[in-house]
Backbone as JSON, one array per atom type, in Angstrom:
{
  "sequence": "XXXXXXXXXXXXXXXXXXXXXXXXXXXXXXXXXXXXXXXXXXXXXXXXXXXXXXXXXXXXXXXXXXXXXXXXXXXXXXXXXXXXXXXXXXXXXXXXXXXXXXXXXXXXXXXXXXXXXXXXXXXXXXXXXXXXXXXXXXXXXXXXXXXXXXXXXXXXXXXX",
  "N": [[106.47, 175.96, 12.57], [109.01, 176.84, 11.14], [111.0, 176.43, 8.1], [114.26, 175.24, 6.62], [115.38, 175.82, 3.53], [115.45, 172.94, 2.96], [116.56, 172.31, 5.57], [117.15, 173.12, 8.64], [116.84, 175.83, 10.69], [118.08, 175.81, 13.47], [120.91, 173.75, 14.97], [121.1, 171.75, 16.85], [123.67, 170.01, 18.68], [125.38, 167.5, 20.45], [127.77, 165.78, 22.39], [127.54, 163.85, 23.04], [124.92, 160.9, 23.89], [124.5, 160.74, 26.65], [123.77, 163.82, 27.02], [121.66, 164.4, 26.73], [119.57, 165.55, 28.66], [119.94, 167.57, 29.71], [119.8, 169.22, 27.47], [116.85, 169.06, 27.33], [114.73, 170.79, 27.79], [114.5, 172.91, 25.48], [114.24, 172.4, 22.77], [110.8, 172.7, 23.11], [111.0, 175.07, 23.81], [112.45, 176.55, 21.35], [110.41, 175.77, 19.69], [108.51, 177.31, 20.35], [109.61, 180.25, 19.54], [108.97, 180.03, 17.14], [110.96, 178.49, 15.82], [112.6, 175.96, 13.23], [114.18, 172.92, 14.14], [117.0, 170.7, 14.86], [118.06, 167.61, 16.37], [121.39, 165.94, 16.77], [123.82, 163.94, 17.83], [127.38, 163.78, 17.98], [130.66, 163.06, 18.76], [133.14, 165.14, 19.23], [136.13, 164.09, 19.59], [135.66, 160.86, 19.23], [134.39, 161.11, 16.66], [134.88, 162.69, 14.09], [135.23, 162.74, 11.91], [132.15, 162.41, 11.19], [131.03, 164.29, 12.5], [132.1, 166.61, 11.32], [130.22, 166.12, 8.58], [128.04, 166.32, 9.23], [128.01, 169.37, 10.06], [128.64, 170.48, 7.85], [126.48, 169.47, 5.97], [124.22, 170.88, 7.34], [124.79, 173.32, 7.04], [124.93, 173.88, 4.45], [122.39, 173.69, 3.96], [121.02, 175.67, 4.93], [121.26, 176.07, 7.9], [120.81, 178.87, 10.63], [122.22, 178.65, 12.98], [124.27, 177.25, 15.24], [124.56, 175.07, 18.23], [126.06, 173.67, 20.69], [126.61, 171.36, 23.3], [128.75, 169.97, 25.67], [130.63, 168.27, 28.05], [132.94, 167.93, 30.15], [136.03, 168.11, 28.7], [135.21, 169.42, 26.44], [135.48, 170.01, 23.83], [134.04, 170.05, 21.83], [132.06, 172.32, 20.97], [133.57, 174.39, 20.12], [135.31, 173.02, 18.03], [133.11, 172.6, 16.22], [132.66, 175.9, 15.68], [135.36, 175.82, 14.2], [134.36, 174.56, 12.23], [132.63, 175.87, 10.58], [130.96, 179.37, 9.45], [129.24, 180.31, 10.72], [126.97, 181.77, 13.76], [127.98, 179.84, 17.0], [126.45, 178.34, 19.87], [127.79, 177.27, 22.97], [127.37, 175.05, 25.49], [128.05, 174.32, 28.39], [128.26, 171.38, 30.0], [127.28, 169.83, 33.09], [129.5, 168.12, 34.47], [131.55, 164.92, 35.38], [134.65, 165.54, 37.49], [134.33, 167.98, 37.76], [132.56, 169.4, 37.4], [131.27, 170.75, 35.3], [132.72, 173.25, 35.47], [134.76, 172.48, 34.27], [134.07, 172.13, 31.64], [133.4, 174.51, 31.0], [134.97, 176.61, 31.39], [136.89, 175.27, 28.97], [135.29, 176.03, 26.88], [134.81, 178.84, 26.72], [137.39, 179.97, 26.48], [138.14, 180.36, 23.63], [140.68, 180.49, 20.85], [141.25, 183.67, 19.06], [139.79, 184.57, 16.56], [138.12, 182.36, 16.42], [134.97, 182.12, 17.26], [133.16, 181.56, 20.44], [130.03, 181.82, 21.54], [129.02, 181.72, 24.88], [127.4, 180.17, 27.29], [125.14, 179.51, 30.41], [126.18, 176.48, 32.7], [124.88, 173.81, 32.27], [121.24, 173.16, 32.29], [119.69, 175.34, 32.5], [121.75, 177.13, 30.94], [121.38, 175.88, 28.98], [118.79, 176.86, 28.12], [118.87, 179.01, 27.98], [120.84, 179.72, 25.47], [118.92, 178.36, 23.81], [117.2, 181.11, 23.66], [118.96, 183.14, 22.85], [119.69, 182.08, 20.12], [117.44, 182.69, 19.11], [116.72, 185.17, 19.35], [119.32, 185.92, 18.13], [118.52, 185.09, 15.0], [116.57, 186.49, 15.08], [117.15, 189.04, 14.5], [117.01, 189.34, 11.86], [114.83, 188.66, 11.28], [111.5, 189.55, 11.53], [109.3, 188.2, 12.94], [110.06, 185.87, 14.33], [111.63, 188.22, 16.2], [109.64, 189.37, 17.26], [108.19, 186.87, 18.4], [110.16, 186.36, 20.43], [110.01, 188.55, 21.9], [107.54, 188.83, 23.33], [108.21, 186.79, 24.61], [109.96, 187.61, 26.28], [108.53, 189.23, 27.66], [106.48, 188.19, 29.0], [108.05, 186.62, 30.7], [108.23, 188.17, 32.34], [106.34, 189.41, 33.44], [105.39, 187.29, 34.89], [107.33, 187.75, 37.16], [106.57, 189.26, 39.25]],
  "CA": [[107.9, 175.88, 12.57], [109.89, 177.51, 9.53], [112.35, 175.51, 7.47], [114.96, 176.73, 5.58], [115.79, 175.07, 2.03], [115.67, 171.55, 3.32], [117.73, 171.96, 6.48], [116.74, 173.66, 10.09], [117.18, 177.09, 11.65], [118.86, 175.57, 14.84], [121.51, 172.72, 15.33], [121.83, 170.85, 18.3], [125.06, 168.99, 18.76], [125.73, 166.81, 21.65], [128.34, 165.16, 21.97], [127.21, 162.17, 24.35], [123.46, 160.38, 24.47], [124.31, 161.16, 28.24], [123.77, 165.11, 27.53], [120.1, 164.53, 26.74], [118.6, 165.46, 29.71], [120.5, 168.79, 29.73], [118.85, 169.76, 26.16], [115.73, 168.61, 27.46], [113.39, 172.2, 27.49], [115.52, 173.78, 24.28], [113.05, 172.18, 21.43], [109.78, 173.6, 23.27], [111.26, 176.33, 23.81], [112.63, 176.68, 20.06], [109.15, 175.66, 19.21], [107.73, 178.51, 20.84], [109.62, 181.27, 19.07], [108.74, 179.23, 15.49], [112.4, 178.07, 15.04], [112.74, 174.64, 13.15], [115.84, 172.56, 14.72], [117.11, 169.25, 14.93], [119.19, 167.33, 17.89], [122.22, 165.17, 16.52], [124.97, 163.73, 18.65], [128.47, 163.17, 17.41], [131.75, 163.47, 19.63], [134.03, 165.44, 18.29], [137.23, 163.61, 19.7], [135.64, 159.94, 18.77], [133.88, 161.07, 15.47], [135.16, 163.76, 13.54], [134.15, 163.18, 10.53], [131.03, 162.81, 11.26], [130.86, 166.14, 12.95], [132.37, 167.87, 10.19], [129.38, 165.63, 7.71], [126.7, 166.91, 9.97], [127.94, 170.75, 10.28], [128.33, 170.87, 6.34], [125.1, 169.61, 5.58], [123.92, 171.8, 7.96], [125.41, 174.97, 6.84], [124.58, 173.45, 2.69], [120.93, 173.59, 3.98], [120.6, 176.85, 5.61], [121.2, 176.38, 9.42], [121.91, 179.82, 10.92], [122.99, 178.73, 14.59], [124.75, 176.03, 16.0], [124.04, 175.05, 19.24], [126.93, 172.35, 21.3], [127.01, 170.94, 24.34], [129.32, 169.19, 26.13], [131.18, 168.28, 29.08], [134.83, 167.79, 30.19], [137.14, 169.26, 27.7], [134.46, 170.2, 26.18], [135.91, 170.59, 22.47], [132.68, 170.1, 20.59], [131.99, 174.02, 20.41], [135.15, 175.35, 19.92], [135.31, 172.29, 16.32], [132.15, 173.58, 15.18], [133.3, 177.03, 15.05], [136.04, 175.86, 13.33], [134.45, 174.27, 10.78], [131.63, 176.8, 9.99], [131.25, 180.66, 9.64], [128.2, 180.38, 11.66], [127.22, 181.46, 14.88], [127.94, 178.96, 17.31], [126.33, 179.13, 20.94], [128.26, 176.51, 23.27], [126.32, 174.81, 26.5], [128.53, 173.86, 29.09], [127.87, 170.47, 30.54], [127.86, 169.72, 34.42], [129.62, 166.18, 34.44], [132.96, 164.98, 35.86], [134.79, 165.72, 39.1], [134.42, 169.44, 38.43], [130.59, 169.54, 37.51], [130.97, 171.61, 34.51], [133.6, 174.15, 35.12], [136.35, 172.43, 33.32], [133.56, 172.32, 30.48], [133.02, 176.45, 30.93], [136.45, 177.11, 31.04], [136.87, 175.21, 27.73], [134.42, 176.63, 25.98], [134.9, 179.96, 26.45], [138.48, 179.88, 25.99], [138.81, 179.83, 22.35], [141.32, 181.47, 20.67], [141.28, 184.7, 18.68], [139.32, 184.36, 15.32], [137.14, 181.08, 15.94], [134.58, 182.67, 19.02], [132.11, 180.4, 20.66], [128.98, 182.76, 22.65], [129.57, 180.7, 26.2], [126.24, 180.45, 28.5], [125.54, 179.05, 31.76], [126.68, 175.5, 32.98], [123.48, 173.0, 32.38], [119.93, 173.21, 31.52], [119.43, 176.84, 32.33], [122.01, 177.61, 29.99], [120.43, 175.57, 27.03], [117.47, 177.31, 27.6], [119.29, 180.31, 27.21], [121.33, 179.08, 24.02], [117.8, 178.78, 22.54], [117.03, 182.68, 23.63], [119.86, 183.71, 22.31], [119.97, 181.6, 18.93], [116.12, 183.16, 18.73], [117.58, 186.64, 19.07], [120.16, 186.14, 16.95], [117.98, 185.11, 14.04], [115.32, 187.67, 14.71], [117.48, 190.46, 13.48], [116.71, 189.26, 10.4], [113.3, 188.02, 11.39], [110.65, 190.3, 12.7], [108.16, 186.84, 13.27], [111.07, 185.33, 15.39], [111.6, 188.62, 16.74], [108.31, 189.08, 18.0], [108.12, 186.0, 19.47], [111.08, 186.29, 21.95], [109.7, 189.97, 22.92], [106.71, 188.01, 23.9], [108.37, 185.73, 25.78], [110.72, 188.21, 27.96], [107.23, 190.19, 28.54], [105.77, 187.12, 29.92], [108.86, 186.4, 31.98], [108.59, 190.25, 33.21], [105.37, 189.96, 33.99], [105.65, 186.51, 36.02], [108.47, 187.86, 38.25], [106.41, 190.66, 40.13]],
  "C": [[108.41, 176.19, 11.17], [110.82, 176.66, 9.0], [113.18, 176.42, 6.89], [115.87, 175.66, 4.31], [116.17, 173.34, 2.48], [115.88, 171.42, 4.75], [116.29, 172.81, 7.84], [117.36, 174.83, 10.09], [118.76, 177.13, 12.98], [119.29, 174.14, 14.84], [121.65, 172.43, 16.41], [122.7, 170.08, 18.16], [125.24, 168.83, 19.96], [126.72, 165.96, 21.2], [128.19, 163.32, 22.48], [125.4, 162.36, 24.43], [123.24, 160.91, 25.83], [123.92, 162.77, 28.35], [122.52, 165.43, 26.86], [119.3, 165.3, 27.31], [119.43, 166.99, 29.78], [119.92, 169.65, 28.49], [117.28, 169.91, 26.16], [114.21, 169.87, 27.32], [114.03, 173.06, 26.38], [114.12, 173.33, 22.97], [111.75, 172.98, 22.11], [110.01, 175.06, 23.0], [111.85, 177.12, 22.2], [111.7, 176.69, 19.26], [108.73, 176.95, 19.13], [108.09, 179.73, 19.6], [109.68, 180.81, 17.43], [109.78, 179.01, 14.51], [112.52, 176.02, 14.19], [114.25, 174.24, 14.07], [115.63, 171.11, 14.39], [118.79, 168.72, 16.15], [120.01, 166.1, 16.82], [123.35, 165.09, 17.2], [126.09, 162.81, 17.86], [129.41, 163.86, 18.27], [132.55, 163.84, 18.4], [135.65, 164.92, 18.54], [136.94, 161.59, 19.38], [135.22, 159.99, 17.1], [133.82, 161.87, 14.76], [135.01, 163.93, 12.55], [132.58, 162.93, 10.23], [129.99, 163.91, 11.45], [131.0, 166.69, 12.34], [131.39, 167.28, 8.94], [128.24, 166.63, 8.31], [126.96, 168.62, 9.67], [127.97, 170.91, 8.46], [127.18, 170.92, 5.58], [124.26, 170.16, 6.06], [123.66, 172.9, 7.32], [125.0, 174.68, 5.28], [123.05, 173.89, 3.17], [120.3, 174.88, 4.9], [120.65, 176.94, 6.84], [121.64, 177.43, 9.51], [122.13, 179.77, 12.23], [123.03, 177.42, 15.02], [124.99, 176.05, 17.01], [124.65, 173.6, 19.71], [126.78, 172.47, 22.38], [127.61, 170.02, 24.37], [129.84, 169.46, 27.33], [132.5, 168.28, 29.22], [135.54, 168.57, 29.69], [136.25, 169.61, 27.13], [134.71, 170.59, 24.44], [134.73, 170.42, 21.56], [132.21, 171.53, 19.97], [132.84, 174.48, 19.54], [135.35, 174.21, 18.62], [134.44, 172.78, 15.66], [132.37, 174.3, 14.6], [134.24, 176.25, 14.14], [135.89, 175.23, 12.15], [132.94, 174.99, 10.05], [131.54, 178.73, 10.58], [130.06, 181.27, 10.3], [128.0, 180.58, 12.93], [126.79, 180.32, 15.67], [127.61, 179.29, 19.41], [126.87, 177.61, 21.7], [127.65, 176.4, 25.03], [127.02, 174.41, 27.27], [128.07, 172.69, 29.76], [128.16, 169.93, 31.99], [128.32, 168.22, 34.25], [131.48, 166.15, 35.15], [133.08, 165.46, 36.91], [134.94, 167.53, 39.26], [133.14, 170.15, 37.52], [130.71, 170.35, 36.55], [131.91, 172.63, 34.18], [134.7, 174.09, 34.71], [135.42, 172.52, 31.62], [133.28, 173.86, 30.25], [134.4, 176.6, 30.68], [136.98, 176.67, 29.16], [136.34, 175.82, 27.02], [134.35, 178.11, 25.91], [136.2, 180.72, 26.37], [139.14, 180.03, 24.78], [139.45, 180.6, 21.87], [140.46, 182.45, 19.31], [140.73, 184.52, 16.86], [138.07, 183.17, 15.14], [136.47, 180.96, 17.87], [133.03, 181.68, 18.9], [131.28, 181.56, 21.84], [128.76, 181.21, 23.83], [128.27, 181.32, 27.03], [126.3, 179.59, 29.57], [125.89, 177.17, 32.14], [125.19, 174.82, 32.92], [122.15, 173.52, 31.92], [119.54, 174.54, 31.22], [120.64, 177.48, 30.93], [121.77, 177.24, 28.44], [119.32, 176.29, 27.01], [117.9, 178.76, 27.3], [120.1, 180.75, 26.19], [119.74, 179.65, 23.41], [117.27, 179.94, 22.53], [117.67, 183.21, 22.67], [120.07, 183.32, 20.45], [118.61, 182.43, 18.17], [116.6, 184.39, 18.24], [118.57, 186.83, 18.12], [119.13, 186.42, 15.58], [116.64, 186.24, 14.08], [115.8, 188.8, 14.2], [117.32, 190.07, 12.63], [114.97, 188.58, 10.23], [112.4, 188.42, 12.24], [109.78, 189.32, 13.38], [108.67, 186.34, 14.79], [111.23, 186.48, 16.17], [110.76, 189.23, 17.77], [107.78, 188.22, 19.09], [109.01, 186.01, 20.38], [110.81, 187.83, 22.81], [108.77, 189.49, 23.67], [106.85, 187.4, 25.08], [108.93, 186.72, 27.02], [109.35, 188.86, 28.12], [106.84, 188.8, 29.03], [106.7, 186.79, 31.22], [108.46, 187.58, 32.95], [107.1, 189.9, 34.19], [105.3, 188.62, 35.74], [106.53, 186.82, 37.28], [107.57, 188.98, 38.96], [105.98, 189.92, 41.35]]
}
């Protein structure tokens, strides 16, 4: 696993203990393509300065992708962005009386200057957060990029 000047590669932000189990195959799978990370949960409508402590020391320590889930309104993504120039990949959470799609709709909503990359509603889309956060950082990292070619050839090959 790679570090980067103290800090991690990949942020996890949850905003609720309860959106555990939705993150739950994202570290292996982050493992795999030899990303460091780290999981920290802070709401961004109960604990906002905590959120904005965490994303600074973050972004001070080299994270290059931040990685939110949440549910409901869903504003945990869409604060990130706004308080870092980092990309930010946002996880929709199934919860509430409309299982996720008031958390999709939030999250991929944001306005015009402060953009959140919006994947699928629940686990499948954390695992495709951590694809995507891989890919990101492999343009600048043939190691990392390597390893996620790897992986879609393995997918490829499993699907016949």
């Amino acid at each position: 696993m790679t570090t980067t000047a103290g800090g991690v590669q990949v942020m996890i932000l949850l905003g609720s203990e309860s959106d555990l189990p939705v993150i739950e195959k994202m570290p292996a799978l982050l493992d795999r393509f030899g990303l460091s990370h780290r999981v920290e949960i802070a709401s961004a409508h109960r604990q906002p300065d905590r959120l904005r402590e965490i994303v600074t020391e973050a972004e001070r320590t080299g994270t290059q992708v931040f990685v939110a889930a949440a549910g409901m309104a869903a504003h945990l993504p869409g604060v990130v962005a706004s308080l870092t120039g980092r990309p930010v990949i946002g996880v929709p959470v199934a919860s509430g009386p409309l299982a996720g799609v008031d958390a999709l709709l939030s999250i991929v909503q944001m306005p015009p200057g402060v953009p959140v990359a919006t994947v699928a509603i629940g686990s499948a889309g954390a695992r495709n957060a951590a694809c995507l956060a891989a890919r990101m950082i492999g343009l600048a990292d043939p190691v990392v990029a390597a390893a996620v070619e790897a992986y879609r050839r393995e997918l490829a090959d499993g699907a016949r």
